[in-house]
N, C-alpha and C positions, 0 to 999 in steps of 0.2 A: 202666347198660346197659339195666334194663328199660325206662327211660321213652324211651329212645332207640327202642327197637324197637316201642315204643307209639304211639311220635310220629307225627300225619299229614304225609304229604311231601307236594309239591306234585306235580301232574303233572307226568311227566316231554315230553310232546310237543311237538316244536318247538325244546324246552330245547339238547337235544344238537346241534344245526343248528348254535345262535346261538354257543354255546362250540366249538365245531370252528372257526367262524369266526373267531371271535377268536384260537382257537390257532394257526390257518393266515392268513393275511394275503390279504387278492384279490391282492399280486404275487408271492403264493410260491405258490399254488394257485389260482386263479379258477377255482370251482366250475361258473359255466356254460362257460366254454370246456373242460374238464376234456374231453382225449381219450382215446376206450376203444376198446382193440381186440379184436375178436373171438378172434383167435389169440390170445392171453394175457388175459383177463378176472380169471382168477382170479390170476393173476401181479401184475394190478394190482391188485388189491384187497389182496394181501400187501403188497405193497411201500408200500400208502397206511396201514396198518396200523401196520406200523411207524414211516411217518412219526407219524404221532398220538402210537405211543408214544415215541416220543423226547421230542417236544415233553412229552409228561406226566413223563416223569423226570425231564429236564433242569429243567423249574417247581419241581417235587417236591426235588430236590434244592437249588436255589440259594436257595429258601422257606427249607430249612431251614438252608441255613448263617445265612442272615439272621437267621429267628428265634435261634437261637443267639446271633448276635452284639449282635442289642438284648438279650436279657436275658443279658449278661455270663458267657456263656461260651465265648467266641470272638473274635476280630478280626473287623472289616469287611474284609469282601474286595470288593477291584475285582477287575470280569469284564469280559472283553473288552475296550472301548476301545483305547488306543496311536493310533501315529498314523494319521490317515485312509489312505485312497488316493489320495487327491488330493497330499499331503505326500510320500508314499514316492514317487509320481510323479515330483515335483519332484526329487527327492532321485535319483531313478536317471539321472533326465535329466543332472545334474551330472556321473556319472560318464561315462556314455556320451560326453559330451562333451569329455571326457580321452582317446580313443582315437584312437590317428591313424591316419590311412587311407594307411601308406606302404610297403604291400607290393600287387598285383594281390589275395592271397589277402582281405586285411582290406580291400580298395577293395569285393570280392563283398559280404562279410559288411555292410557298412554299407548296402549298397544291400537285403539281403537285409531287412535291417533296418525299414528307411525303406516299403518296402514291404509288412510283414507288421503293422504299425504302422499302415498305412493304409487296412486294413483293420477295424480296432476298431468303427467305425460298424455294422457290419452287425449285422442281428438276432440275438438269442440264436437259439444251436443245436448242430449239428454241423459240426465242422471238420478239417481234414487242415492239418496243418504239415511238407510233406515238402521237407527241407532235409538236405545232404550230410553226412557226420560232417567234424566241424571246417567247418561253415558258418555257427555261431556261434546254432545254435538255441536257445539256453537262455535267452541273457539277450533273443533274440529273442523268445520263445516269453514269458519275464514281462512286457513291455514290452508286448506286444499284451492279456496278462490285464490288467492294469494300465488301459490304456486302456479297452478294453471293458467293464468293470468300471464304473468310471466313466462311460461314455457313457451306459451302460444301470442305473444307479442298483443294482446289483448288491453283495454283501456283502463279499466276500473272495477268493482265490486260491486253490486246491489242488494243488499239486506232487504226482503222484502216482507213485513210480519204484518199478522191481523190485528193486532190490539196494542195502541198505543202506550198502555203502560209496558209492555215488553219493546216495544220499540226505545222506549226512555230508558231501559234495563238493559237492553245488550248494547244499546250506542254508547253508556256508561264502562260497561265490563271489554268494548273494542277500544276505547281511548285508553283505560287502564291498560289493556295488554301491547298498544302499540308506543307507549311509554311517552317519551317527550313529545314524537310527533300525534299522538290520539288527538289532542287539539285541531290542529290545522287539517289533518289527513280526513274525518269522519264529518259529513254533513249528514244531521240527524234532519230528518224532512217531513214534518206533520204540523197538525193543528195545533197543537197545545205546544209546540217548540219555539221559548222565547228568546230569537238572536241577542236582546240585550240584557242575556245575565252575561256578557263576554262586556268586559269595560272600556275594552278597546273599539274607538270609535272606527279604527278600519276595517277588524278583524268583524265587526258587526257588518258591514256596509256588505266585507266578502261573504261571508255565509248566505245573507238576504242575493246577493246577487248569484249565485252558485246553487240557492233553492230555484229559482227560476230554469237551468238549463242541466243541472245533476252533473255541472264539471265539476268532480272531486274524486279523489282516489276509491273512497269508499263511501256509499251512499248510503243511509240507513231508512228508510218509511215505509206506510203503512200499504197492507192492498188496496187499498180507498183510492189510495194516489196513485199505485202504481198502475193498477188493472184502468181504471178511469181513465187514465192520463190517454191510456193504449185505444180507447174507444172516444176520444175526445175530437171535437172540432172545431176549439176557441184559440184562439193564439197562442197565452198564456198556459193552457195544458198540453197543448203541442208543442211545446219551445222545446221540452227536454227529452223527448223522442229519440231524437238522431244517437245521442249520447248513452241508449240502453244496448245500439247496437256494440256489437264487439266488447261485451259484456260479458261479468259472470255474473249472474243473476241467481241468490237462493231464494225460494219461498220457505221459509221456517214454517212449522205446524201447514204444513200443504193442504193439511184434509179438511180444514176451515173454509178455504173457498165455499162462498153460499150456491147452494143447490140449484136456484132457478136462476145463475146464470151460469154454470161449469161448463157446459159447450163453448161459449162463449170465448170463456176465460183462456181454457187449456187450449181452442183453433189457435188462439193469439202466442201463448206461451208457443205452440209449438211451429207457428209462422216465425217467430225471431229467431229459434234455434236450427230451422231450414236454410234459412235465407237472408238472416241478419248477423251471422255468426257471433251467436250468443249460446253458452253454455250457461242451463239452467236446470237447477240441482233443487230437487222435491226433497226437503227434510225434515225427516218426522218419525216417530218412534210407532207410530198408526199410519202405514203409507196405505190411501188412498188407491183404488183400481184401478188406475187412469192410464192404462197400457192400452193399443190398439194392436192385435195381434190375428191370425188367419185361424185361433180358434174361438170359434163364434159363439160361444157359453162364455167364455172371458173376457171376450174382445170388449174397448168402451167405443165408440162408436165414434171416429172422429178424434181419436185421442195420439198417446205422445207415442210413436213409434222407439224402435231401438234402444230401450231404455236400459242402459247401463250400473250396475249398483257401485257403492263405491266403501260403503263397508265392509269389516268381513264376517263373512258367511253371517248373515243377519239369525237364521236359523237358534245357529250355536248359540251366537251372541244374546238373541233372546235369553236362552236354558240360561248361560253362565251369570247375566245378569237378572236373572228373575230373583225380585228380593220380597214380592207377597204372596199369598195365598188368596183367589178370588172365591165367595159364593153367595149363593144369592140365599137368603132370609127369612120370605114371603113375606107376606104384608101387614106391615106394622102401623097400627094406629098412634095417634102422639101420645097417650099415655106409654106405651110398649115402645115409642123411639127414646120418650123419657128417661126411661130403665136403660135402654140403652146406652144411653150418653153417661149414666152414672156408674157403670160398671166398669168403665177404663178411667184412669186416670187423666189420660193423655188420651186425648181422640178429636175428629172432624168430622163434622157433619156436615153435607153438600146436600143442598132439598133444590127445587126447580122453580120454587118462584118468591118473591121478596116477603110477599105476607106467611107464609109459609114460615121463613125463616125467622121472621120477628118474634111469632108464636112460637117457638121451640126455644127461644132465648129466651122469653120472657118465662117460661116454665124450669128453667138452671138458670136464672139470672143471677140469685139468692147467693146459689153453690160456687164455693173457691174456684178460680181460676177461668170463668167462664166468659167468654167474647165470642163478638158478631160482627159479620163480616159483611157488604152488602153494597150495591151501586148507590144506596138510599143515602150514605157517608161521600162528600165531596173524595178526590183520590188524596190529598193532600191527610187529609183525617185518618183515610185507610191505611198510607204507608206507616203512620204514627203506631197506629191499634197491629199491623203486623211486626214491626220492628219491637214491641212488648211480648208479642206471643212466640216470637222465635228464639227472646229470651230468657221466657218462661220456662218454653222448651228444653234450651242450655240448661238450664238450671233443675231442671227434674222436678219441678213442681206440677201440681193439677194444674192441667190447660185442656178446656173444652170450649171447642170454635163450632160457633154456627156459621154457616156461609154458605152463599147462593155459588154459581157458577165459577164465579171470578178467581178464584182463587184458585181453579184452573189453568189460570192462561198466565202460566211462565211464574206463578209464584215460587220461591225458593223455602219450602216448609218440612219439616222432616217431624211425622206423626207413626208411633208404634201401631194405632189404629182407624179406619176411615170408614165410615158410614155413609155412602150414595143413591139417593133415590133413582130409581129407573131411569136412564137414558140412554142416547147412542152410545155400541160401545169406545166410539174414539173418548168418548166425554169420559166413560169409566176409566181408561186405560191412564186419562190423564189424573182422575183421581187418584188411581194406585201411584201416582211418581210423586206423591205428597206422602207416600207411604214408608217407611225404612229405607228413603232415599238412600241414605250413605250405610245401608248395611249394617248396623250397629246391631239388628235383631233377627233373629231365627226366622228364616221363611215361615214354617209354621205358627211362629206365634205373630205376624203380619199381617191381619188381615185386612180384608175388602171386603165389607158385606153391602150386598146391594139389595135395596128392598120396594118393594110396591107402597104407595101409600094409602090409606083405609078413608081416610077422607078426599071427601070429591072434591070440599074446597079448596085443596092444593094440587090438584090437576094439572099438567104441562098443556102449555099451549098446543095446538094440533100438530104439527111440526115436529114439537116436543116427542108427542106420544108415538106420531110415527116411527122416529129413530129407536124408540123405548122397544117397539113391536115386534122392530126388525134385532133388536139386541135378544129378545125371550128367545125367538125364532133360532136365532144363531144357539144362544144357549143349551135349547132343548135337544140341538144336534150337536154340535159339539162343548157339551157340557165339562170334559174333562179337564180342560185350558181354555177357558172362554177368549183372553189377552195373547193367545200365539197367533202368530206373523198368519197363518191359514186359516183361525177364526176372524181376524181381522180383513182378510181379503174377501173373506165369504162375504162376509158382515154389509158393505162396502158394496160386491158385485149385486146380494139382494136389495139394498135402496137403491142404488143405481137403474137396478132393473124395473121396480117396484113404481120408481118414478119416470123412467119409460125418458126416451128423447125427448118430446115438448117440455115437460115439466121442468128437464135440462135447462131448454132454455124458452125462459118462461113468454117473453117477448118478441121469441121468433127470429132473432135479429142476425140469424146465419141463412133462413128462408129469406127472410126481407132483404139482405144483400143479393143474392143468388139469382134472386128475380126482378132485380132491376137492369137499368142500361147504365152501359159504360159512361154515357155521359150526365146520368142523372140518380150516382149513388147517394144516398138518402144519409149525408157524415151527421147530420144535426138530428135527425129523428134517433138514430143511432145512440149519439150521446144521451140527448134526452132520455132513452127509457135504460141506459146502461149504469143504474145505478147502486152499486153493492150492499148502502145503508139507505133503505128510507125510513128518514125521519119524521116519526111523529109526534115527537116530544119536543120539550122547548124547555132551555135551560133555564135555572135561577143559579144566582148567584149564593152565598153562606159565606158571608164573612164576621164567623166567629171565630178565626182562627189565632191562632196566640201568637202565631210569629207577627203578625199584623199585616204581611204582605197584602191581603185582601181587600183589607181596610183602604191600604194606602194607596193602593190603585183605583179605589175608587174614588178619593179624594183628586186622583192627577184629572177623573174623567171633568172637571171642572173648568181645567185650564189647556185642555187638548180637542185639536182640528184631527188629529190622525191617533186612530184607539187600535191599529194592527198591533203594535205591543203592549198594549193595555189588553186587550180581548185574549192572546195569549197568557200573563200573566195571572187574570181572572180564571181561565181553563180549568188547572187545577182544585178551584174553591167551586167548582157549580156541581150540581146533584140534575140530573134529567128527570123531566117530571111529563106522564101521560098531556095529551093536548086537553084531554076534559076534565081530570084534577086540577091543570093548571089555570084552566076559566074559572073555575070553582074558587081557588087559593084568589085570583084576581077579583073579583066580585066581593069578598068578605074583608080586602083590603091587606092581604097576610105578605102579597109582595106587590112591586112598584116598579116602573119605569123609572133609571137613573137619567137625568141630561133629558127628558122626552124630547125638547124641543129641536139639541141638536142631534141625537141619535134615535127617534124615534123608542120600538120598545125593543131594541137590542139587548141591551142590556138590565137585566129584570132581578134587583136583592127584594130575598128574606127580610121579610119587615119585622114580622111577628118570628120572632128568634127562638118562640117558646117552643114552637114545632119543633125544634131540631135539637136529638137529645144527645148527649155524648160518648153513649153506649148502642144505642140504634139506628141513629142518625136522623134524617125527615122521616116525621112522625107519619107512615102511612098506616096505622091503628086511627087516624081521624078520617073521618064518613068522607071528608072533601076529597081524599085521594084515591078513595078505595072502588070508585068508578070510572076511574081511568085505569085504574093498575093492567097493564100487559105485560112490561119489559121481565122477561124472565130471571134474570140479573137483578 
């Protein structure tokens, strides 16, 4: 040590230039075109910050597995590679070419296709992909990354979605379409994703190492990780930084992004497609305002400049696929939703909050064909009770679904009718795509009815009602098409405006950079308050389930020092329960700490198994829940 600190070093001038360079490549950063803007200076210099440090952990680390593995204590690891893009190309071209074009609805979607595909050529940037729900934007939306990718010598794909069951759902339906290589090519990247359903002990080791730094052809997770990752200042959420540049980056459902952070979000989004060369494509069938433009009634303030569409004529495309009729109702109390639900044979009903929706089932519980749908059901349960109603539906019998939100976010359900209580219109737009999905029925006999509700006890959270406020508003001006592409902008520019820039961003944290010093940007307060879900719930466990998987993971927690795949595994089987129902459940003894001694209260099962019913799921009709209840879901 002492001769170390005796030692003469070399000068350092210059030195630090020529290694930044190497670290950053002239296509993933070219220092002289490097654009800086006034309104965010010190934004970008965090944000360059952390690219650097990515690049030094991610070195740092994969150094040392190496070292390790020459001197004999470790395995060689492959990083990255699998197959090119050019191969997965090939390989989706195959399927797509299995699809036959023999309904009007899939004649749309091929041309929607062929057109959004022939686009790939254009230069890295920003993009809109606005395409109708059920217009086939997904495996549209990879086929144009895919190309574009390869046009422009580009590294890989990012699938970026809010909700991890659709995360589980297109990581599914992209291995399917990239055929043999969907395997090795797709790293699915969230919480509830368990590397050891794959048997192979190396193909496991790759995945777990590959979630760490997102080296894989196509990445698939949630905004939680992706947006966090970009406002992070821990090692491990920085590691995989470097690897989004020279990306094609989709946000699926765009308009999700939560409100009090969207400044935030979109500076970032449109910092990487500035100066990281990353093309990053907003897709959604409800695009979001989020243009920054010289007229100042439209303009978002800080937003994505130049933004390019890449369907065609979104306009048309609306009219050609418009497959319901929207209106609105007025307000129906549950006896008159009652009637309602009885009068179709086939129909959904989407209300705004859980208790809400119990009471509407439990009033058609009796009547053929009736289920419910609901967060209170581990997801493991819900995929069960959906995979019955879709074949209900095949089969033309009475099906009447109660369900909260969820069944919004990327479920695949094709209903002749849908009933929606008030809320934003992205939320309606999403319930109409559960409507005559595939066109089987006459616009006019389609409909969407959206209704007020007569009782205060099922009230939207305030949030809730806001969006609900701004949907009348839109309504009552443009009542004729409430779901076209110009009520939805409207829709959109008024909460935007409504919420005013702070509300944007709720913590300030574009002021709070702006006004610090170069050498004392604030990366950790930053993380800290950049958080997209805060939680105030705490999971239990539900292992009633019939495959036993549940069970038997909780049995391994006996004989295991390390629960990272056990705590994935269990993911599936837990129900989120309010922090004050769940003191409540705790106190009367209904659930318990597994292992307390070595995992504290991690991991927390259903004791009392009575609670949880097979048609409702956790019993929140019991006094213990019903004062916590918030989650609107």
């Amino acid at each position: 040590m002492k001769n170390r600190l005796e030692a003469e070093l070399p000068s350092l001038e210059c030195i630090w230039q020529q290694e930044v360079g190497e670290l950053l490549p002239d296509r993933l950063l070219p220092p002289a075109h490097f654009q800086s803007r006034r309104d965010r200076a010190f934004f970008q210099y965090a944000f360059l910050a952390r690219m650097l440090f990515s690049c030094l952990v991610d070195a740092d680390f994969i150094d040392t597995e190496a070292f390790y593995a020459v001197h004999g204590h470790g395995a060689a690891h492959i990083r990255g590679g699998g197959p090119s893009l050019s191969v997965l190309r090939d390989s989706l071209n195959q399927h797509l070419a299995t699809f036959k074009v023999d309904t009007e609805v899939n004649r749309q979607r091929s041309q929607i296709l062929t057109h959004v595909r022939a686009q790939s050529e254009k230069q890295p940037g920003r993009f809109t992909l606005t395409v109708p729900t059920g217009g086939g934007k997904t495996l549209a939306s990879l086929a144009f990354a895919l190309d574009h990718a390869i046009a422009h010598g580009m590294d890989r794909v990012i699938y970026v979605i809010p909700f991890t069951s659709i995360v589980e759902q297109n990581a599914a339906v992209f291995r399917q379409a990239l055929g043999e290589y969907g395997e090795a090519a797709v790293l699915e990247h969230h919480s509830s994703f368990d590397a050891g359903n794959h048997r192979d002990r190396e193909t496991i080791d790759k995945l777990r190492r590959d979630s760490d730094n997102w080296d894989a052809p196509i990445v698939v997770t949630t905004s939680v990780q992706f947006f966090e990752s970009l406002f992070a200042a821990k090692t491990s959420r920085c590691r995989k930084l470097h690897n989004i540049a020279n990306s094609v980056v989709i946000l699926d459902e765009a308009q999700t992004m939560p409100l009090p952070l969207l400044r935030p979000s979109v500076t970032a989004l449109d910092e990487l497609a500035l100066n990281y060369r990353t093309s990053i494509v907003l897709c959604t069938a409800t695009q979001p305002a989020l243009v920054e433009s010289d007229d100042s009634e439209r303009s978002f303030e800080g937003g994505l400049r130049n933004m390019r569409e890449l369907a065609p004529n979104p306009e048309t495309l609306y009219r050609d696929l418009k497959r319901v009729t929207v209106r609105h109702i007025g307000t129906l109390d549950d006896e008159a939703l009652h009637d309602e639900l009885l009068r179709t044979q086939q129909v959904l009903c989407i209300v705004n909050n859980r208790r809400h929706a119990r009471a509407l089932f439990e009033s058609i519980a009796d009547d053929p064909g009736s289920y419910h749908l609901t967060t209170s059901m581990y997801a493991v349960h819900r995929r069960r009770v959906l995979a019955e109603i879709r074949q209900v539906l095949k089969d033309g019998k009475p099906c009447r679904v109660i369900s909260t939100s969820l069944i919004e976010a990327g479920v695949d359900v094709d209903f002749p009718r849908v009933l929606r209580a008030e809320a934003g219109l992205d939320s309606i737009a999403q319930a109409a795509g559960r409507c005559n999905r595939e066109g089987k029925y006459e616009v006019s006999d389609s409909e969407v009815a959206i209704f007020a509700t007569a009782n205060d006890d099922w009230a939207p959270p305030p949030e809730l009602k806001q969006f609900a406020q701004v949907t009348r508003e839109v309504l009552r001006q443009r009542g004729g098409d409430p779901l076209s592409l110009s009520a939805i902008e409207a829709y959109f520019q008024l909460l935007y405006w409504q919420q005013g820039p702070q509300k944007l961003d709720r913590h300030g944290l574009l002021t709070l950079v702006e006004n610090s010093r170069l050498e004392g940007l604030p990366f950790e307060t930053i993380e800290q308050k950049f958080r997209m879900i805060e939680n105030t719930q705490r999971a239990i466990i539900i292992a009633t389930d019939e495959d036993g998987i549940a069970r038997k993971a909780l049995e391994d927690l006996s004989f295991s020092e390390s629960v990272g795949g056990i705590s994935r595994k269990l993911q599936p089987y837990t129900v989120q329960v309010p922090q004050q129902g769940f003191s409540a459940l705790e106190q009367v003894g209904a659930v318990a700490a597994l292992e307390p001694d070595k995992f504290g209260d991690q991991f927390m099962q259903l004791i009392n198994e009575d609670l949880y019913d097979e048609r409702m799921g956790l019993d929140w009709n019991n006094p213990t829940f019903r004062a916590g209840e918030s989650n609107i879901w």
